[in-house]
C-alpha positions in Angstrom: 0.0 0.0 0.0 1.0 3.5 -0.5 1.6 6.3 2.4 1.4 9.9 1.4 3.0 12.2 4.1 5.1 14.6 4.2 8.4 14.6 6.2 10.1 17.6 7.5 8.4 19.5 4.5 9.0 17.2 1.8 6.4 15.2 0.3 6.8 11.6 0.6 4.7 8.9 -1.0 6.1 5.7 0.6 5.5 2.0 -0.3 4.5 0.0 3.1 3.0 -3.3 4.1 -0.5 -2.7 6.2 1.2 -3.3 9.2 4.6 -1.6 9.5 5.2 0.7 12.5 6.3 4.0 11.5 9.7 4.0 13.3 10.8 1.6 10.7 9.3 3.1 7.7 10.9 6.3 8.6 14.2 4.5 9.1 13.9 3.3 5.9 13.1 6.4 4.3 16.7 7.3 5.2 15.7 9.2 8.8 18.4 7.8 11.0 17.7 10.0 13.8 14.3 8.4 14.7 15.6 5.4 17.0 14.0 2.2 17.8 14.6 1.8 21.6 12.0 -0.6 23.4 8.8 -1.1 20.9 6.6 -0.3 23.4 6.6 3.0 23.8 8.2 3.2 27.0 11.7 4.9 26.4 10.9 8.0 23.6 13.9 7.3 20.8 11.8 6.8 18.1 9.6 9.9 19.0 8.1 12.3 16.1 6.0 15.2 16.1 2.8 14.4 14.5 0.8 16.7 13.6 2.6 18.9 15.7 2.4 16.4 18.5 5.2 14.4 19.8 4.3 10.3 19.6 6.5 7.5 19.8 6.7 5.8 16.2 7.4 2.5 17.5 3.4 2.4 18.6 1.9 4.4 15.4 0.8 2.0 12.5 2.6 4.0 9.5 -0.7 3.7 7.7 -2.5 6.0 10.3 -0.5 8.8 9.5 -1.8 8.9 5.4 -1.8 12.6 5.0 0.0 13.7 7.9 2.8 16.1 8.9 5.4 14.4 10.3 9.1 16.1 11.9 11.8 14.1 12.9 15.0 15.6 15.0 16.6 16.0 10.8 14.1 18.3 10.6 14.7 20.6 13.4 18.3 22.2 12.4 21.7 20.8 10.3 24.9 20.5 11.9 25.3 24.1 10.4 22.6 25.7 11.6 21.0 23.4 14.0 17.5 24.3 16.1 18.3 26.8 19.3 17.4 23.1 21.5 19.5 21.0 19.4 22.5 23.7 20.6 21.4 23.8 24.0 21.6 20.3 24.5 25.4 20.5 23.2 25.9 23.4 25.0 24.6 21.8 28.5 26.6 18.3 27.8 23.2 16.4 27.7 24.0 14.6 24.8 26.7 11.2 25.5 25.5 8.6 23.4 23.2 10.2 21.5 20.8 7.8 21.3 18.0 9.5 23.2 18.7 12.8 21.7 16.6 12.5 19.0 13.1 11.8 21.3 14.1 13.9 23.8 14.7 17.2 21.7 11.3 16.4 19.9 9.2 16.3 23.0 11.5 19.3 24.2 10.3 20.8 21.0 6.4 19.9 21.5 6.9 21.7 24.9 8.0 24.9 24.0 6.3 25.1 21.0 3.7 25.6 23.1 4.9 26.6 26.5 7.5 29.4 25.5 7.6 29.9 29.1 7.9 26.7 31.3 9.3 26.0 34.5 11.8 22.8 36.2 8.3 20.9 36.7 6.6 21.7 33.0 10.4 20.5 31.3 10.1 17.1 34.0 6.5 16.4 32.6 7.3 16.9 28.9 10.2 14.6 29.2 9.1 11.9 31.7 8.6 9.4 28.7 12.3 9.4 27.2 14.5 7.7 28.9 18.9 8.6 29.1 20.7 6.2 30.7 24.5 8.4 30.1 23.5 11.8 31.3 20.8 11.5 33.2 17.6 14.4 33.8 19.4 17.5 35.2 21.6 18.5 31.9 18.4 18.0 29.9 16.3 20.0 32.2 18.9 23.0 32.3 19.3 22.6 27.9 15.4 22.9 27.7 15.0 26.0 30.3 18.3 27.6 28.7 16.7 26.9 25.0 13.9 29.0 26.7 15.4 31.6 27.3 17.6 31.7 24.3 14.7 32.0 22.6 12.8 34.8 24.0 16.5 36.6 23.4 16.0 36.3 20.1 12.3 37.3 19.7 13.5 40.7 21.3 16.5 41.4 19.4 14.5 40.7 16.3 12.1 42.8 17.2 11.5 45.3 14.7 14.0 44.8 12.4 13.2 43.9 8.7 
């Protein structure tokens, strides 16, 4: 059968059998950073933003997302330029392995995206379902909160200009 989604604003029309799970159609499709962890959806490495909400693709049925918008952590910066969390995460030393990165900055993502403004307890919550076995929850708490305020830097220096 045929998916039709688009990835990290590309269009994608993807051959799939009825019962793939989306982390391994994505994988396939050439996006690394989604992880398969547990396959349960206990540990968040294979999370995406769907829809502009974060889900673990390990549990989603690739055909249930015909027509969706789907982000992975590829679509959130480049090594060049990459997303003001993806450089707080660096910047913190929250990222050791690397494997959980991926989930973690997408549900750090879903946060502020809409909480611009959260506190220790709002970051906790939004990352209580990825797990990090090298770094632990304190470096990831400071990168989200430092992301933050990073970003409301920003929005006021760009204030204005054109």
């Amino acid at each position: 059968m045929k998916l039709n989604t688009r990835i990290n604003g590309k269009d994608f029309s993807l051959e799939i059998k009825p019962n793939a799970m989306l982390v391994d159609v994505l994988r396939q499709a050439g996006f690394k950073g989604v992880k398969f962890g547990c396959g349960e959806g206990s540990c968040g490495a294979c999370a995406v933003m769907i829809n502009g909400k974060p889900r673990n693709s390990c549990i989603t049925v690739a055909g249930s997302v015909e027509g969706a918008e789907i982000l992975t952590v590829e679509g959130m910066g480049t090594p060049e330029k990459p997303h003001i969390l993806q450089q707080a995460f660096v910047d913190a030393g929250s990222t050791q392995c690397g494997y959980c990165n991926p989930g973690s900055l997408i549900a750090a993502k879903a946060l502020l995206d809409s909480n611009p403004n959260p506190t220790a307890d709002d970051v906790k919550d939004a990352l209580d379902g990825n797990l990090c076995r090298c770094t632990g929850y304190v470096k990831r708490i400071d990168a989200v909160l430092n992301a933050a305020e990073a970003a409301k830097k920003t929005k006021k220096s760009t204030r204005g200009k054109k």
